[in-house]
Structures are given as structure tokens and as C-alpha cells.
C-alpha positions in Angstrom: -8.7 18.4 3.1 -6.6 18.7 -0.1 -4.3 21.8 -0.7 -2.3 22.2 -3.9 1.1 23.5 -3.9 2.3 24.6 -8.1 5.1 26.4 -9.0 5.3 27.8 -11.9 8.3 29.7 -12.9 8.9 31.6 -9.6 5.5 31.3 -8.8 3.7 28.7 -6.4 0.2 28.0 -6.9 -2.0 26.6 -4.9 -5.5 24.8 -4.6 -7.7 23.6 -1.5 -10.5 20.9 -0.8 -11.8 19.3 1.8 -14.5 17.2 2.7 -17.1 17.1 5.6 -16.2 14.0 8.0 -18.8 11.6 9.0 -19.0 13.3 12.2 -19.1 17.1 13.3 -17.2 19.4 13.4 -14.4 18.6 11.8 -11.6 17.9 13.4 -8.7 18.7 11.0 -7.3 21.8 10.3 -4.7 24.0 8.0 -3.0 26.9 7.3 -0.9 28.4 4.7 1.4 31.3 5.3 2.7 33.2 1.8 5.9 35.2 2.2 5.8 36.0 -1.5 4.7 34.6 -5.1 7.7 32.4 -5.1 8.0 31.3 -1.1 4.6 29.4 0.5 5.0 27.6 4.2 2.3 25.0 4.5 0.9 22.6 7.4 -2.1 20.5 7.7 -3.0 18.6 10.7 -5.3 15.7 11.6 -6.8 15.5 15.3 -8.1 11.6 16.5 -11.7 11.8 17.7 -14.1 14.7 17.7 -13.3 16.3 21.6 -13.9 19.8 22.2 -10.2 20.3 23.0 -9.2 18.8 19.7 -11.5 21.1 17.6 -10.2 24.4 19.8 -7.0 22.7 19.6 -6.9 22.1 15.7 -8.0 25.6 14.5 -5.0 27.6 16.5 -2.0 24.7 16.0 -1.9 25.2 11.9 -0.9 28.9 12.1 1.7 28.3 14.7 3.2 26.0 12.3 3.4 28.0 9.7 4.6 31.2 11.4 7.1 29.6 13.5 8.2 27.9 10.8 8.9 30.5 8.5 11.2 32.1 11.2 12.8 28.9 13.3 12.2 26.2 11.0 9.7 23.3 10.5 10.9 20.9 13.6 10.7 24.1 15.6 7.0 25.1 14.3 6.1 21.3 15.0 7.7 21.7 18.5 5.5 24.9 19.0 2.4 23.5 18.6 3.3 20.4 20.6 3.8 22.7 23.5 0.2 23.7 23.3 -1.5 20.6 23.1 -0.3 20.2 27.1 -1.8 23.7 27.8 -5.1 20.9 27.7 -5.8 18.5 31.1 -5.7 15.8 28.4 -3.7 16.8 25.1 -5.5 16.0 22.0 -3.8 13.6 19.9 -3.1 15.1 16.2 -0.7 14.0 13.2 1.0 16.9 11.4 3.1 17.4 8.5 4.7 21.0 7.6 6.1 22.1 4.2 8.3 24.9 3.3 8.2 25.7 -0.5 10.5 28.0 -2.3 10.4 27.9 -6.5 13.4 26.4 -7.9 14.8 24.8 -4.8 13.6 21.6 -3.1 11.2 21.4 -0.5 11.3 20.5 2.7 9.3 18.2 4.9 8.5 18.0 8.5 5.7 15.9 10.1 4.8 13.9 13.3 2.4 10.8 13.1 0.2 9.5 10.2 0.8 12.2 7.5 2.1 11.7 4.2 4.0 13.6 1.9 4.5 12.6 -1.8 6.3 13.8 -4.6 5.0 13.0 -8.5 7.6 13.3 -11.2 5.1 13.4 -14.1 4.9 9.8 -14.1 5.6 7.8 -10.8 4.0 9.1 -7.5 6.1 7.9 -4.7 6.1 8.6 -0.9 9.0 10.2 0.2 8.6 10.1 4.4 7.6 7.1 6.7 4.1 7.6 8.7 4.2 7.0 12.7 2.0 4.1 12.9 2.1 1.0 14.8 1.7 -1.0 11.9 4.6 0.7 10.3 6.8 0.0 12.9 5.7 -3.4 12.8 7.0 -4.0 9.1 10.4 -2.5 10.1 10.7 -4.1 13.0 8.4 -6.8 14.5 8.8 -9.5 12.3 5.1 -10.2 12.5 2.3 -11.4 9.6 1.8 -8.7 6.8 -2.3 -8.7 8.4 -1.2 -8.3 11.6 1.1 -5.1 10.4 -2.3 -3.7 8.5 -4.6 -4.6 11.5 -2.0 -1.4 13.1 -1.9 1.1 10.4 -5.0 2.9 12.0 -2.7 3.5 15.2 -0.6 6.7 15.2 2.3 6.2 17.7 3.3 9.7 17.8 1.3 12.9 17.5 2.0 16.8 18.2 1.8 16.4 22.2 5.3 14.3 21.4 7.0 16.3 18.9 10.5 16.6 19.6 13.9 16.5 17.6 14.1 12.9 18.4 10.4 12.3 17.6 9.4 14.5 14.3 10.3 13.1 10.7 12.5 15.6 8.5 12.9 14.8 5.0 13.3 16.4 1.5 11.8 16.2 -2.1 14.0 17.4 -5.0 13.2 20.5 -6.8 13.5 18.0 -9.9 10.0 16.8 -8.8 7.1 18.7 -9.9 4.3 18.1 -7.8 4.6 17.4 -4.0 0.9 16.8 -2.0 1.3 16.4 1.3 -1.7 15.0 3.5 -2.6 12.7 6.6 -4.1 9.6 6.7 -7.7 9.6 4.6 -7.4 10.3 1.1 -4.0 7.3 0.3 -6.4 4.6 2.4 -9.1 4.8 0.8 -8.0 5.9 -3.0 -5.2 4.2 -2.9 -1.8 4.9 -4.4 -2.8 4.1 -7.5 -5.7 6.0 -8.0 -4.0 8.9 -6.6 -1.1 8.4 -9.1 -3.5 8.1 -11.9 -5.5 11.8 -10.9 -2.0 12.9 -10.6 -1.3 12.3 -14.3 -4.5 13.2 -15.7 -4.7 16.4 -13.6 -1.0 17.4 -12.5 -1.1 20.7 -14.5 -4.5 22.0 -12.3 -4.3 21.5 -8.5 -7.2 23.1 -7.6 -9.5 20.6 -10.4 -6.7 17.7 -8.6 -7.3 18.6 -5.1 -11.6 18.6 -5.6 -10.9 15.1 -7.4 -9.0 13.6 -4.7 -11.4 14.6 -1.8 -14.4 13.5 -4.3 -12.9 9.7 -4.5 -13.4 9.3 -0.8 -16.9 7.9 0.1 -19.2 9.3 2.2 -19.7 6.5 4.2 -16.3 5.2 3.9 -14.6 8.0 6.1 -13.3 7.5 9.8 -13.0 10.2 12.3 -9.4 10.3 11.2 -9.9 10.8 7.5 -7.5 13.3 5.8 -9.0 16.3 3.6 -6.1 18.2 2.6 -3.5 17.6 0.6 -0.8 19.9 -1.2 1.3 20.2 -4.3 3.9 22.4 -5.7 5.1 23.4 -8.9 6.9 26.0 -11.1 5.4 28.1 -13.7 3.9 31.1 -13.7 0.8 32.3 -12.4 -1.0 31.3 -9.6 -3.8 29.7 -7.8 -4.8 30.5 -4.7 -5.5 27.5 -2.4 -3.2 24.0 -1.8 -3.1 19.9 -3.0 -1.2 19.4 -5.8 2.3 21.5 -6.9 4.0 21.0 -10.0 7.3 22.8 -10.7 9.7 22.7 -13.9 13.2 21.5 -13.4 15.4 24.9 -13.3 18.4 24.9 -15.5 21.0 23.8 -13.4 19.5 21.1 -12.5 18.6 19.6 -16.0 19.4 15.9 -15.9 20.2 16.2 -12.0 19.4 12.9 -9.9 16.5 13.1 -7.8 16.5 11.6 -4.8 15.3 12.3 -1.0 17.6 13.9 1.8 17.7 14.9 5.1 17.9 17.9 6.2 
């Protein structure tokens, strides 16, 4: 599923889509919790396989996010939900990633396993966290054959059941950056970054028509179990959409010619 995050002025937009997997029912889920036009916390989460567990377990985890979020902060929200996957004799195994939008400030990331979170400046799209596959750690660390690294990308090392401080992923995009999406594993591997960069320039200023594209790329017959449907964006203007993908946001004033880059935090 796709979800689109745009602020506009001190307003965040958003726009959703998502597409039935090749198997039912779907095993990925979302939420989005509004504080106000200008504040939005977001999550999306992708479960492996199609167990009853992970379906119960993939409509309740999404809110927890959100809400716990909101109060304690994203690694705490992640940490929630990761409690709950054990209240299960065998914990489903599920990537998440967990956004907290405010206009005219930057936006911070949480996430556990093989979600993705992007930021689009008007014209590069570039990833700004790194995914919790075994073929990921194999680039950064084993040395081994670039196929051998791919053969591993389908292998999350680390999902909600894990979540910990040491274990989550904490990052965050610049408020200089208009449009953030944030999404698991589907949509990138089989549109590509390009294509996704491209849809991004030709449909930045309306997530929800961004978010449908995105999901309508993906090929019926080309989706695994795993396959991502949501995404989000965020952006500044005014006005507002409601439902999450794609967010653009203008650059506020005092930070006109600032240096984007990606922190911690």
C-alpha cells in the first residue's frame, strides 16, 4: 500500500493506495494518527507469509505505532508493537517503518527490517535509511559477489518481534526535502528506483494520483507474499488530502539555501 504525506504551508496532505497481494488476505497493514492539519504520525508494516497470527497480528500493530508514538516516540511505538508479536506461540515476522511529520520541521524516521523511507527534492529521489536484509548486510560486510548479496535481499534479518534500541533504524529527512514516501519492500523491487523517481517528478504535486501510480506499476503476477502497498509522502502547502504516499513540503524561510542532509536523532 502507498500512503502520501504533503505539506502544504502548515498543512500535511495525504493520499493512500494499495494493491491486493497474490494471495489472501493481505498481510500488510497501516495506520495514520492526525494530531492536527500541520502534525501527522504514520506507520506501515509488512508481515512475511499469510498465517492467521500475522493477519490478526498486522491489523492491531499499526495503531500501536502511531499512538505510542505520538506520546513516547517512534523507537518506543516500534518497541510496543514488538512486545505483542510474543503475545503469539510463534511471533509473526513483520518489517515496519514509523514517521512523525510536523510542517516546517524535518521528519523523522523509525523502522525495523525491509522498509524504506525516501526523500525527493524535486529532482533526485534518494533513500535515506538502510533496510535489514541479509543481502544488505552482505554488501557492508561480507565481502562476497554482488549476485550472491542480491540472491539475500528477499531475507529480512530483523522484524518487530526484535525491535529494540539496539535493533530499530532511526534516521532523519530535512525539512528542505519536499516529498518523503516511506514503504516496505514491494513497490522499489519491482519499479525500480528509477521509475519511482520518474512518477515522483511527473506527479510530486498530487500524492493521492502518485500513490494509485506507484501501486498500478507493480504486476499482478509479479508480487510476492511480501510485496509493499503503501507508501507515504509529505509536503507543505496548503490544503489537504486525506490519505498517505507521497508529501511534498516548501522550504520555510529560515531554511532557504540550508544544506540538506540526513541525521540521527
Amino acid at each position: 500500500m502507498t500512503d502520501t504525506i504533503k505539506q502544504l504551508g502548515q498543512t500535511v496532505l495525504l493520499g493512500t493506495a494499495q494493491r491486493p497481494g497474490t494471495e489472501s488476505p493481505c498481510a500488510d497493514g497501516w495506520d495514520v494518527h492526525r494530531l492536527n492539519r500541520s502534525a501527522v504520525r504514520a506507520a506501515v508494516v509488512d508481515a512475511a507469509g499469510h498465517r492467521p497470527e500475522a493477519i490478526r497480528y498486522v491489523k492491531h500493530a499499526p495503531a500501536v505505532i502511531t499512538h505510542i508514538g505520538t506520546t513516547q516516540g517512534g523507537l518506543a511505538g516500534l518497541m510496543t508493537a514488538g512486545q505483542m508479536a510474543h503475545a503469539y506461540p510463534r511471533p509473526p515476522h513483520v518489517s515496519a517503518v514509523y514517521a512523525r511529520v510536523d510542517a516546517g520541521e524535518s521528519t523523522a524516521v523509525h523502522w525495523i527490517g525491509d522498509c524504506r523511507a525516501y526523500g525527493f527534492s524535486g529532482c533526485e529521489l534518494r533513500q535515506y535509511n538502510t533496510v535489514h536484509t541479509m543481502g544488505e548486510w552482505l554488501r557492508r560486510n561480507g565481502g562476497v559477489a554482488a549476485e550472491i548479496a542480491d540472491h539475500h535481499d528477499n531475507w529480512a534479518r530483523l522484524g518487530l518481534a526484535q525491535a529494540s534500541a539496539a535493533t530499530c533504524g532511526e534516521t532523519e529527512i530535512p525539512a528542505e526535502i519536499p516529498l518523503v514516501l516511506l514503504m516496505s519492500d514491494g513497490i522499489p523491487d519491482h519499479v525500480g528506483h528509477e521509475g519511482m523517481e520518474q512518477l515522483c517528478r511527473e506527479l510530486g504535486d498530487r500524492p493521492q494520483d502518485l500513490a494509485d501510480a506507484l501501486v498500478a506499476t507493480v504486476k499482478e503476477d509479479d508480487g510476492a507474499t511480501g510485496m509493499t502497498r503503501r507508501w507515504w509522502r509529505c509536503c507543505e502547502a496548503e490544503g489537504h488530502a486525506a490519505r498517505p504516499p507521497v508529501a511534498r513540503r516548501p522550504v520555510p524561510p529560515w531554511r532557504a539555501g540550508g544544506r540538506t542532509r540526513a541525521g540521527s536523532g
